[in-house]
C-alpha positions, 0 to 999 in steps of 0.5 A: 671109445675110439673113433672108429667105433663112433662111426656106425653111430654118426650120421651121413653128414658127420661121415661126409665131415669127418672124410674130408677133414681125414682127406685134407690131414692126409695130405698136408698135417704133420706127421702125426696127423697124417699117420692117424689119418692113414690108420682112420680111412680104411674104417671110414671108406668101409663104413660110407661103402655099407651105407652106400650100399644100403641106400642103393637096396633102399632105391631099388627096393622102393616101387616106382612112381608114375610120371606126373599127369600133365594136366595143361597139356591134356586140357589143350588136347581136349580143346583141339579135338573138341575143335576139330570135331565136325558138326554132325558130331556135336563139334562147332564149326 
C-alpha cells in the first residue's frame, strides 16, 4: 500500500505532520526526496481540502448555541432596580 493510499486512514495531526515534513523536503531534500515530495502533495492538499470541507458542513450543520447568561451582571441589575424602587412600590429609601 503507497502512501497516498494511507491518506484517507491518517488522522488530521498525521496529515498536518506529514505536509510539513513534505513541505520542508520540497524545499531543501536532495533531489530524490524533493521529487517524491512534488509527486506526494497534490494527493495531500487534495485530501486536507475533503476534510476541511467536511468540517466546514459540520460547523454549519451543527445549531447555534445561546450566549451564555450573565448572572453577576443580572444579579447587579436586579439590585439597582430594587433600589431605585419608590416606597410606595415596596422599594426602601
Amino acid at each position: 500500500m503507497s502512501l497516498i493510499e494511507k491518506l484517507p486512514e491518517m488522522t488530521d495531526i498525521e496529515l498536518a505532520t506529514l505536509k510539513a515534513n513534505a513541505d520542508t523536503l520540497a524545499a531543501s531534500g536532495n533531489d530524490k526526496q524533493k521529487s517524491a515530495a512534488a509527486a506526494l502533495m497534490p494527493a495531500l492538499e487534495a485530501e486536507l481540502a475533503v476534510r476541511r470541507e467536511r468540517a466546514a458542513a459540520e460547523r454549519a450543520a451543527k445549531p447555534k448555541r445561546k450566549p451564555p447568561v450573565r448572572r453577576k451582571k443580572a444579579e447587579k441589575a436586579e439590585e439597582s432596580a430594587a433600589e431605585e424602587m419608590t416606597p410606595e412600590l415596596g422599594g426602601t429609601e
